[in-house]
C-alpha positions in Angstrom: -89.8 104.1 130.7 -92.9 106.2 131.7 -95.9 105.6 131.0 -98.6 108.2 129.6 -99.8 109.0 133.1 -96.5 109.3 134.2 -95.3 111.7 132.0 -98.6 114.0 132.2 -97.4 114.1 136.2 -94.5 115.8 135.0 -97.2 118.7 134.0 -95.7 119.2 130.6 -98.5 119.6 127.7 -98.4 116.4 125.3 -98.7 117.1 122.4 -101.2 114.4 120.1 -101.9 114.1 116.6 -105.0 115.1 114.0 -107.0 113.5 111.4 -107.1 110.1 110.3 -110.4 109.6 108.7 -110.2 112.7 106.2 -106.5 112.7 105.6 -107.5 108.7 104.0 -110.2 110.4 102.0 -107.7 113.1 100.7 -105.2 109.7 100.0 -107.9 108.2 97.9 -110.3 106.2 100.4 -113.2 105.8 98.5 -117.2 106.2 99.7 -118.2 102.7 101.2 -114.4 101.5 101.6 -113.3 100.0 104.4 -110.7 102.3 106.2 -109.0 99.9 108.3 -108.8 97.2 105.2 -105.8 99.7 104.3 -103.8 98.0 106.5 -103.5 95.3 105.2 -103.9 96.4 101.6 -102.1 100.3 101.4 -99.8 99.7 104.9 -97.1 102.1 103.5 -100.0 104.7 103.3 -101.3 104.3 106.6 -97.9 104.2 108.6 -97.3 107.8 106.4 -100.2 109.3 108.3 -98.5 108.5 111.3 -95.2 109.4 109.8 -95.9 112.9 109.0 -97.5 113.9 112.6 -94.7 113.0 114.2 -92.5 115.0 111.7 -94.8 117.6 112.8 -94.0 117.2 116.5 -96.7 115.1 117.8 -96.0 113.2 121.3 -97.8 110.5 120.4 -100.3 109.0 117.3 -103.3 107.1 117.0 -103.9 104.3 115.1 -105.9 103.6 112.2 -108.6 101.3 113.6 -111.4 103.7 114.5 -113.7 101.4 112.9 -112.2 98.0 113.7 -114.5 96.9 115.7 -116.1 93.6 114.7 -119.2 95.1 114.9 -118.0 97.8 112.1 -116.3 95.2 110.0 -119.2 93.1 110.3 -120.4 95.7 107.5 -117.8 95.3 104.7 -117.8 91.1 105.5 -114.7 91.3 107.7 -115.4 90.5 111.1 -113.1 87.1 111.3 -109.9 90.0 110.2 -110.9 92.0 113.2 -107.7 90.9 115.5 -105.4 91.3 112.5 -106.2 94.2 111.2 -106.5 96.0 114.9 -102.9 94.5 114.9 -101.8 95.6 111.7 -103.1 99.6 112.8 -100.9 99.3 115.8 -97.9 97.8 114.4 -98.1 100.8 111.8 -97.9 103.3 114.6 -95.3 102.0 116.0 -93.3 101.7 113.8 -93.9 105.2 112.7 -93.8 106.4 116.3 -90.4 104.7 117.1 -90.3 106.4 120.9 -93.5 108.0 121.2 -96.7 107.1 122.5 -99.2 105.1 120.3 -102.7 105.2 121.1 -105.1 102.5 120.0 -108.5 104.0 118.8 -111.4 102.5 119.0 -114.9 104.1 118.2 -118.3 103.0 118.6 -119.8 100.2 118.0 -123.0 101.6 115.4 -125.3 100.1 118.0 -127.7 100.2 121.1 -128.5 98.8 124.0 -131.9 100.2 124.1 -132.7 99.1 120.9 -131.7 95.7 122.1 -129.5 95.0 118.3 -126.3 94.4 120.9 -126.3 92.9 124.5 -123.5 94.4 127.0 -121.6 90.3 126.9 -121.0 91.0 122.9 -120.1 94.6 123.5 -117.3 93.4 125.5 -116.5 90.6 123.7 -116.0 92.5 120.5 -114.6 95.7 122.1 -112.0 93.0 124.2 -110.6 91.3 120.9 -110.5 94.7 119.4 -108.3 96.0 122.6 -105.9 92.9 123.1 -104.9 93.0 119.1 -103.8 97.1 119.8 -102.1 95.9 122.6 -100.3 93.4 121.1 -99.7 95.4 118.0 -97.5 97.5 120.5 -100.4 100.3 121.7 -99.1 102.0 125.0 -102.7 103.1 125.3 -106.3 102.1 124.1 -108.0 105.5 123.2 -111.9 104.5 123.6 -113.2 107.7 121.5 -116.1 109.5 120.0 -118.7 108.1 122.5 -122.3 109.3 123.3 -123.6 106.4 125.1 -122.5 105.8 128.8 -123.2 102.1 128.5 -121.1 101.6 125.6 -118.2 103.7 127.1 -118.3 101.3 129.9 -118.6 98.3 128.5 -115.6 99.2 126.3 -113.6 100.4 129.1 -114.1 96.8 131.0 -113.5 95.2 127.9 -109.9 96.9 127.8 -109.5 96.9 131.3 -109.7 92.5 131.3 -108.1 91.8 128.1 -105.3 94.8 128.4 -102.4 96.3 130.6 -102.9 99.0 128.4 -103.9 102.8 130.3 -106.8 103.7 129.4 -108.1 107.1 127.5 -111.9 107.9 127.1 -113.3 110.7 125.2 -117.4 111.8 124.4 -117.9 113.7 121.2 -120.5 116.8 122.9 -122.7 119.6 121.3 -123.8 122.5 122.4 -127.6 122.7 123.4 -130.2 125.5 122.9 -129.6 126.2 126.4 -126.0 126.9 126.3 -124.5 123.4 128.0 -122.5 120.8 126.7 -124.4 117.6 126.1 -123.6 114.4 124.4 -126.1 112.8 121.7 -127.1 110.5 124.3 -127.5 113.3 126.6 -124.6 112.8 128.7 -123.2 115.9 130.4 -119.1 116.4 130.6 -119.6 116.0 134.3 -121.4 113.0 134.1 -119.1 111.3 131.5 -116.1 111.8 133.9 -117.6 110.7 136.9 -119.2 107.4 134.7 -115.7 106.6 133.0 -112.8 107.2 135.9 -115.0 104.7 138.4 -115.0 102.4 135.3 -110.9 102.9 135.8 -110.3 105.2 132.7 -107.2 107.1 133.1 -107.5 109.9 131.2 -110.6 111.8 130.1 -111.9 114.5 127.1 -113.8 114.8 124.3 -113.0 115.1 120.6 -114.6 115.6 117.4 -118.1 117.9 116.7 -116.1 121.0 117.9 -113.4 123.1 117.4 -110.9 124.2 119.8 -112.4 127.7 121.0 -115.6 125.2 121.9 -113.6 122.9 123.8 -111.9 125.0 126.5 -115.7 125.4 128.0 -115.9 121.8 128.2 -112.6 121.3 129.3 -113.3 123.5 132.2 -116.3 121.3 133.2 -114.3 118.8 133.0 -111.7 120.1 135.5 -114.5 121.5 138.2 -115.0 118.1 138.8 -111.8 116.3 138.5 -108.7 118.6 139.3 -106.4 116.0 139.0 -106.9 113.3 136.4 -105.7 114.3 132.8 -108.0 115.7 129.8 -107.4 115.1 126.0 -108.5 117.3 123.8 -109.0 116.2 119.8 -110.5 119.5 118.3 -112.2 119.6 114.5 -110.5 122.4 112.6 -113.3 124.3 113.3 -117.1 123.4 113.0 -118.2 121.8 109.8 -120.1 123.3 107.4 -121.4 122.7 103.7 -120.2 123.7 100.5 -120.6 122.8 97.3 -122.1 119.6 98.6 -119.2 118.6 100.6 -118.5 118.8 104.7 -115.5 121.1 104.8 -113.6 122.6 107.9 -112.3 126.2 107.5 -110.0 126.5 110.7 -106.5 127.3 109.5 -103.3 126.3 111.3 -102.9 129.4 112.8 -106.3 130.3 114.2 -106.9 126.6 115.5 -103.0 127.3 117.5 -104.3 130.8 118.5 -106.2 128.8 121.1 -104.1 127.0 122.8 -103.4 129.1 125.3 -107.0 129.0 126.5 -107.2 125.3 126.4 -103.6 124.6 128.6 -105.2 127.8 131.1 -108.7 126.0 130.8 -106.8 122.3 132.4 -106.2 120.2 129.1 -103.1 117.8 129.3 -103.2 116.5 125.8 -104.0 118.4 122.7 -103.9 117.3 119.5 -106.8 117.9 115.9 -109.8 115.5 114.9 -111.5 116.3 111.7 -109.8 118.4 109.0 -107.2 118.7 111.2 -103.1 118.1 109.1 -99.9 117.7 109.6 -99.7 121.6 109.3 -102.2 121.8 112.1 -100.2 120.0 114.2 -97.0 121.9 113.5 -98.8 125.2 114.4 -99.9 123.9 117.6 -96.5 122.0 118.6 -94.8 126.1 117.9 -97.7 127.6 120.4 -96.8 124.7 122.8 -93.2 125.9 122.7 -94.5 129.8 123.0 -95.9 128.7 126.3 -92.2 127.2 127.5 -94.1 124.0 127.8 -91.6 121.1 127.0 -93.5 117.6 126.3 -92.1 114.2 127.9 -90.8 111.2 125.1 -91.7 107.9 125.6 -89.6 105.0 124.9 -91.3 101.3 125.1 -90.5 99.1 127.6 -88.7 95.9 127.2 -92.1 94.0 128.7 -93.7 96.3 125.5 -91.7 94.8 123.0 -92.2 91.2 124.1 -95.9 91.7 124.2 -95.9 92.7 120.3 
């Protein structure tokens, strides 16, 4: 079987999937509801998100457990479910992905060290019971996403580094400054980040979310300045937000978020895939540019050590 980083060595383009959070919303997640409670309580829903990207030619899916920290959970009175439902989100995946890769999200924590509401021992405690349930859930990956904070990203990346054999993915959610960089809200650089994360012993790098494709191919060439040879992810909003009618919406059609992928395979990524507002649709536009390029992605099918670890 290979592995992620094995099959990125191949240099084929992987191709990921898109939204999680606002393809819930669209299945009837209400305001204030728990998303991860859903699987436990809607699991046919959830593993039908994973279902239809790869229908739609993803490589591999996330899972639904963005929030499934026990720091999140703490906020909807479900801390002591966080190892079952972390295992639940990657069993759902699975079995959805059948011989694809399944990555195990995990977002921030909602806290700060330099507020001093969190010390780094809890961070890794909670991040480590939150990693070793998506492992055992059947993750190939744990996909440590939408970070700002360097500290965090560490201790998350140590946390899934003790508790895991799991590679491991990091990505850093950046926006553009008044001065034309690339800057995270903590005020981390893209050059920073990767040199911070990969001597942490991340595997593969990237950013997601507050952007939309044509944004990311600057950052993805920042990325690759520094590190030539380590693999970037790319989770691109379907477009950038905006307001109307008092909701967030994200105009980027299939087609014009597809239109640059070209730029972003020239620019270095390895993995592309959507973040918000991002579909299945989405995904199928960008798995057809993929093929336009004569760019063949690599299947994964889980080990037997995999299977005995679920």
């Amino acid at each position: 079987m290979k592995s992620l980083t094995e099959a990125l060595k191949e240099k084929h383009v992987l191709l990921s999937d898109g939204a999680w959070g606002t393809y819930l919303q669209a299945m009837g997640l209400d305001t204030g509801e728990c998303p991860e409670y859903w699987n436990i309580l809607h699991p046919d829903e959830v593993r039908s998100i994973a279902q239809s990207y790869i229908d739609a030619g993803s490589d591999m899916v996330l899972t639904n457990s963005f929030g499934g920290s026990p720091f999140k959970l703490k906020y909807y009175g479900l801390s002591g479910k966080t190892s079952e439902l972390n295992e639940a989100a990657a069993r759902l995946s699975r079995e959805a992905a059948g011989d694809r890769f399944v990555l195990g999200s995990m977002g921030p924590s909602g806290k700060m060290l330099l507020m001093g509401d969190i010390t780094v021992e809890e961070w890794v405690h909670g991040f480590g019971e939150q990693a070793e349930a998506l492992a055992r859930g059947g993750a190939d990956a744990i996909c440590i996403e939408t970070m700002s904070a360097l500290d965090e990203a560490l201790c998350a990346i140590e946390a899934a580094r003790e508790r895991t054999s799991c590679e491991i993915i990091c990505t850093f959610t950046f926006g553009k400054t008044a001065q034309g960089d690339y800057r995270s809200m903590m005020g981390v650089s893209p050059v920073n980040m990767a040199e911070a994360v990969l001597k942490a012993g991340a595997h593969i790098i990237g950013a997601n979310c507050g952007n939309g494709m044509e944004q990311m191919v600057d950052i993805v060439r920042e990325f690759r300045e520094v590190t030539p040879d380590v693999p970037i992810l790319v989770h691109a909003n379907a477009g950038l937000p905006r307001q109307q009618d008092g909701q967030t919406v994200f105009p980027e059609t299939p087609e014009q978020t597809a239109r640059w992928i070209p730029a972003i395979v020239e620019a270095g990524a390895s993995i592309v895939g959507g973040c918000c507002g991002t579909t299945p649709d989405h995904i199928r536009a960008m798995a057809a540019a993929i093929r336009a390029l004569g760019l063949q992605a690599v299947r994964n099918r889980p080990s037997e050590r995999d299977t005995e670890n679920r």
